[in-house]
C-alpha positions as CSV (number, residue, x, y, z in Angstrom):
1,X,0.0,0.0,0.0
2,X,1.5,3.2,-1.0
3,X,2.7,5.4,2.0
4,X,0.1,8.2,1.3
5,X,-2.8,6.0,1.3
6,X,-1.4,4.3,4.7
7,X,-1.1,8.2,5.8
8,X,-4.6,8.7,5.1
9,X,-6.1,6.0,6.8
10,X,-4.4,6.9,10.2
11,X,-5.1,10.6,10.6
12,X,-9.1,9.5,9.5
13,X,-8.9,6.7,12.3
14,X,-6.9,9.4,14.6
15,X,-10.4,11.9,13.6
16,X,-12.6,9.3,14.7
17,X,-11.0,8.7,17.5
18,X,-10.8,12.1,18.5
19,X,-14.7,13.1,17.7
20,X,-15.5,10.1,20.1
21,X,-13.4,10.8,22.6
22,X,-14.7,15.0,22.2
23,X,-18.8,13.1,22.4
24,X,-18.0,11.3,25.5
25,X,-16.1,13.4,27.2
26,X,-19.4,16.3,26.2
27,X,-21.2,13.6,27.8
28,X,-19.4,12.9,30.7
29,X,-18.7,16.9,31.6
30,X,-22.9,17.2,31.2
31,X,-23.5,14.2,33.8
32,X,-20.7,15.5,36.3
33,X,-22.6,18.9,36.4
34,X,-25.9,17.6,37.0
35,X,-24.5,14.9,39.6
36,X,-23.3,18.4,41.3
37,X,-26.0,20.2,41.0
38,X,-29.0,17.9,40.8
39,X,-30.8,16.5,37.8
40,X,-33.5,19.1,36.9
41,X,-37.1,19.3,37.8
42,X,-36.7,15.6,39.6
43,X,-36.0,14.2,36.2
44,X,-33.3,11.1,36.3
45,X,-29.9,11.4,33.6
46,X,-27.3,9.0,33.5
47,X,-24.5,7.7,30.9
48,X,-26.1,4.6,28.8
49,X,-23.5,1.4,28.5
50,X,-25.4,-1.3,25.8
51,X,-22.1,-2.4,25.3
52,X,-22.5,-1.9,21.3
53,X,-19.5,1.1,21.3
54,X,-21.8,3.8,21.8
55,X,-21.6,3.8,25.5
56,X,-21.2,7.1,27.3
57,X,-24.1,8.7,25.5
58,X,-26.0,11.4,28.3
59,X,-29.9,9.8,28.8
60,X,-32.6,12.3,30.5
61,X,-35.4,10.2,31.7
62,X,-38.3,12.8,32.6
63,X,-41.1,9.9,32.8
64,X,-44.4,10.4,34.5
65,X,-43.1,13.7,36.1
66,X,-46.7,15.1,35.4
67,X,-45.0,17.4,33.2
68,X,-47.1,20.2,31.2
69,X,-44.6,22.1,29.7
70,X,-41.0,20.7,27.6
71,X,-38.2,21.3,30.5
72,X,-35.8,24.3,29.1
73,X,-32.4,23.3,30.7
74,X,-31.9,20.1,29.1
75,X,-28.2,19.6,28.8
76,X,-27.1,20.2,25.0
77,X,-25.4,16.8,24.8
78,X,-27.9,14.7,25.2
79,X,-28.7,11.8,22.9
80,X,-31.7,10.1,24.4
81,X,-34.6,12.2,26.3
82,X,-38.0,10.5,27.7
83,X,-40.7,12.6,28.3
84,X,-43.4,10.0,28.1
85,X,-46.4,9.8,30.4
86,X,-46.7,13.1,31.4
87,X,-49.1,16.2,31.0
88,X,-48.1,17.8,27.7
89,X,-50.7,19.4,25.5
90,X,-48.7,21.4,23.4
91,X,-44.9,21.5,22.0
92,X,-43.7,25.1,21.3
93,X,-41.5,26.0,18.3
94,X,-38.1,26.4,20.3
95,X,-38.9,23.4,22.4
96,X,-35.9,21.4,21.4
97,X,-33.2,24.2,20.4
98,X,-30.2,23.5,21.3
99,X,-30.0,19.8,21.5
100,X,-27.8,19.3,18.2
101,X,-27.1,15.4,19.4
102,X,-30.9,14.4,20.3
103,X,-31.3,10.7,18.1
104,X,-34.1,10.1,20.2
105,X,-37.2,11.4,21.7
106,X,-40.2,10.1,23.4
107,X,-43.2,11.7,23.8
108,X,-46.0,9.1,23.8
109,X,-48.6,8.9,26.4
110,X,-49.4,12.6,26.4
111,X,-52.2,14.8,25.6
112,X,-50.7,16.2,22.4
113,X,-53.1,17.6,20.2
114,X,-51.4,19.6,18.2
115,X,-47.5,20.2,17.2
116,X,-46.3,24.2,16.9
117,X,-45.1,24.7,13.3
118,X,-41.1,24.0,13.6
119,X,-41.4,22.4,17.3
120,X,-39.1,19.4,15.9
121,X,-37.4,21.2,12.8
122,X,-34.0,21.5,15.3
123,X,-34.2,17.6,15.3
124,X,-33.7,17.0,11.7
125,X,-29.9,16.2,11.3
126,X,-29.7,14.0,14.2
127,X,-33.1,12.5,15.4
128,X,-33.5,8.4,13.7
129,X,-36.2,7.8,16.8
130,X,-39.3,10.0,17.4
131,X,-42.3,8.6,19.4
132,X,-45.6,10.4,19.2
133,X,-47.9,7.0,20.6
134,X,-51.1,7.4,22.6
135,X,-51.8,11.3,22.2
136,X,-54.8,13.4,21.2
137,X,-53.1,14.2,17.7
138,X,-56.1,14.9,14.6
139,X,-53.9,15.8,12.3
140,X,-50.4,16.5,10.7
141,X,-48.8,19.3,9.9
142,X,-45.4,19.0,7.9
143,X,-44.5,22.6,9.0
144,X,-44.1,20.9,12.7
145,X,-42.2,18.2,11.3
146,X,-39.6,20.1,9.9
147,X,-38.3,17.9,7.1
148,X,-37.9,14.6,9.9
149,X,-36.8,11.4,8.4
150,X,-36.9,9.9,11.4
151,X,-38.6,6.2,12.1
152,X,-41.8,7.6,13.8
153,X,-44.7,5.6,16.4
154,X,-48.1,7.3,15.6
155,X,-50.3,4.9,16.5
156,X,-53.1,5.5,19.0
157,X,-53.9,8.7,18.2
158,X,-57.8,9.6,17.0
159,X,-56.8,10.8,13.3
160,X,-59.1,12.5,11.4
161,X,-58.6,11.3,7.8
162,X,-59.6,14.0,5.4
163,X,-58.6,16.6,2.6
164,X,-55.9,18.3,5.5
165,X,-54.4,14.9,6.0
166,X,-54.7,13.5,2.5
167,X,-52.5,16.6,0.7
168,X,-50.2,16.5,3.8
169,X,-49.0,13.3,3.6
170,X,-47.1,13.5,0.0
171,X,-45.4,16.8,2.2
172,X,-43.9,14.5,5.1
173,X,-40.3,13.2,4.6
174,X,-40.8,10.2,7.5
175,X,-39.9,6.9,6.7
176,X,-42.6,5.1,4.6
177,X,-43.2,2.8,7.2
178,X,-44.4,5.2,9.8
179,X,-46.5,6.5,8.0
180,X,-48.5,2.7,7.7
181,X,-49.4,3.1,11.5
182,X,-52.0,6.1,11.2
183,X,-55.3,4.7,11.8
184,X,-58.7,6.3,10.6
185,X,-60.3,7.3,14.0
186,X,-62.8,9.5,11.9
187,X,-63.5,11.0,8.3
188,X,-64.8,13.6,6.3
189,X,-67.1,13.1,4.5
190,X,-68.4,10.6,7.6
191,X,-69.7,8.4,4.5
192,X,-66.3,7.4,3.3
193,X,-66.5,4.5,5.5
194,X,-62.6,4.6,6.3
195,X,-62.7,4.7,10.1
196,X,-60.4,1.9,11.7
197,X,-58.7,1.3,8.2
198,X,-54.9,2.6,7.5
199,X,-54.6,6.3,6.3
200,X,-52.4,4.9,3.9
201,X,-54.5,1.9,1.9
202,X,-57.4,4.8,2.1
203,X,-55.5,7.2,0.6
204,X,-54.9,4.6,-2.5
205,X,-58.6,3.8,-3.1
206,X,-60.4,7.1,-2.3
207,X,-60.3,11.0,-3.2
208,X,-61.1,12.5,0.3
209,X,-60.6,16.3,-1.5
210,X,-63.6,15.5,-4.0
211,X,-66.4,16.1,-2.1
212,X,-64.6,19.5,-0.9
213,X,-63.8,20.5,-4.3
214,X,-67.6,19.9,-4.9
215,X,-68.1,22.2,-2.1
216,X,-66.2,24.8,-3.1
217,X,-68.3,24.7,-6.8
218,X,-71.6,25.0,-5.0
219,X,-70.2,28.1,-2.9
220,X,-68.6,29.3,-5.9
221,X,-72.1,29.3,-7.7
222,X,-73.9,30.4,-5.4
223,X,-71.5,33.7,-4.5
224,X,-72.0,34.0,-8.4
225,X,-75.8,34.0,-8.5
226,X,-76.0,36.1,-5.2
227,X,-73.6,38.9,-6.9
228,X,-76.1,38.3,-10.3
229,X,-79.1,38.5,-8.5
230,X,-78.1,41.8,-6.6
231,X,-76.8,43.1,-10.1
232,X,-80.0,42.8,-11.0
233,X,-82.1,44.1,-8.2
234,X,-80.1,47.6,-8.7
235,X,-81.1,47.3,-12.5
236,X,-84.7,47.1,-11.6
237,X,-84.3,49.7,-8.8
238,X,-82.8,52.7,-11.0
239,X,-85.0,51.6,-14.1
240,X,-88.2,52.2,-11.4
241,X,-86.3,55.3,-9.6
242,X,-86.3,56.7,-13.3
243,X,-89.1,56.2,-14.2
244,X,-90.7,57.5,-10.6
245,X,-88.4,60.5,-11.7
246,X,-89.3,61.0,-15.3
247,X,-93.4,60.8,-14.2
248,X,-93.0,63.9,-11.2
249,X,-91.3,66.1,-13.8
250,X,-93.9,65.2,-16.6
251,X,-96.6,66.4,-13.3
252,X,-95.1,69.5,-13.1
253,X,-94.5,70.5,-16.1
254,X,-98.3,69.7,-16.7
255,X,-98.8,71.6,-13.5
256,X,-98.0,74.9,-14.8
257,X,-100.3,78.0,-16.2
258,X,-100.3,78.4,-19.8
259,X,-99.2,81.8,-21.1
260,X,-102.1,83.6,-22.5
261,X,-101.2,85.3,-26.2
262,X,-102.7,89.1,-26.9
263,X,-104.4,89.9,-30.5
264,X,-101.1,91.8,-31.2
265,X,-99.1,88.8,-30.7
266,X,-101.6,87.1,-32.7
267,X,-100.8,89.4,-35.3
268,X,-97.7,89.2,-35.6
269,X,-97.2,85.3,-35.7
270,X,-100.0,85.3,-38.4
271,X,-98.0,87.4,-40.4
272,X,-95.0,86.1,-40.1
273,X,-95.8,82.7,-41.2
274,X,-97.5,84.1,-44.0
């Protein structure tokens, strides 16, 4: 092997060694402080060791804390954060700033029902596990995603499969298979018949934007005859304010004296036209 490709190999094995050795020791200097000071708001963090080389990576278990708000001093080298079975209803756009490690998040067993546009768009380099199980979430919005391509849980969740959901899904960058668990809990139209069958065959046999595309025609025609039919109410109004106008002046004019002519007048228009 020639001495520059030998070269080579060791200064990239000496990088990884050293970018490990920088993420551990993150990891470890994050753990010390919290061992010093506490780990915040009674949550538990510790270093994970599952013996597969990744060891040393900073966990923050916040589990059943009866938590209603995202915690805003998680350390910034965390890989692993729980925040399942708590009180969440809503995550906030800058939520998870700040966490440029985070690979994977658990938020099931909440009351989520509804994601902040850009709540999870800081988790998109580095996020391959995201958990949204067993909340109140209707709907997705891929403004809240933020371009994830994470593997993604969203079962139990009462979906509402319809027009929102149907044009959002070709938006979302998940991976195909987590898309699969999103169960019909309701549609519109209600007729569809789709309830308790995968968004994902529906969404392959049925058009859930036709019947509000039909919708929108009606409204359109009827805006159209309203604006026709109040076109032509002023129409008949000014024809019939004209016409009230045109008979009062014809009154008056018949109203007034006629001018009486003398025999000179007389006269002289006799012998004029002669």
């Amino acid at each position: 092997m020639p001495f520059s490709a030998v070269w080579l190999l060791r200064r990239t094995a000496a990088a990884q060694v050293l970018l490990s050795a920088l993420v551990l020791s993150s990891a470890a200097t994050a753990l010390q402080e919290l061992k010093a000071t506490g780990c915040f708001e009674s949550c538990y963090c510790s270093l994970s060791d599952d013996g597969g080389g990744d060891g040393g990576e900073l966990v923050v278990r916040c589990s059943g804390m009866l938590l209603t708000e995202v915690p805003r001093n998680i350390p910034n080298a965390t890989r692993r954060l729980y925040l399942d079975y708590n009180q969440l209803a809503s995550i906030p756009a800058d939520a998870f700033l700040g966490l440029p490690l985070l690979a994977e998040l658990d938020l099931s067993h909440n009351k989520l029902a509804r994601l902040e546009p850009g709540s999870l768009a800081a988790l998109g380099p580095s996020l391959q596990s995201l958990d949204l199980s067993s909340n109140q979430l209707q709907e997705l919005d891929p403004e809240a995603l933020g371009g994830l391509r994470s593997k993604t849980n969203l079962t139990d969740n009462p979906w509402r499969c319809d027009c929102a959901l149907q044009e959002a899904m070709p938006k979302l960058e998940l991976e195909p298979a987590s898309l699969a668990s999103v169960v019909c809990h309701s549609t519109v139209p209600e007729d569809a018949g789709a309830t308790g069958k995968s968004f994902v065959m529906v969404a392959q046999e049925l058009d859930l934007c036709a019947g509000l595309k039909r919708t929108t025609d009606v409204a359109m025609l009827v805006t159209m005859f309203g604006w026709f039919a109040m076109v032509i109410s002023y129409l008949v109004y000014y024809v019939r304010a004209n016409q009230e106008d045109a008979r009062r002046h014809l009154e008056y004019l018949k109203s007034l004296p006629n001018k009486q002519t003398t025999p000179e007048e007389t006269s002289i228009t006799t012998s004029t036209m002669v």
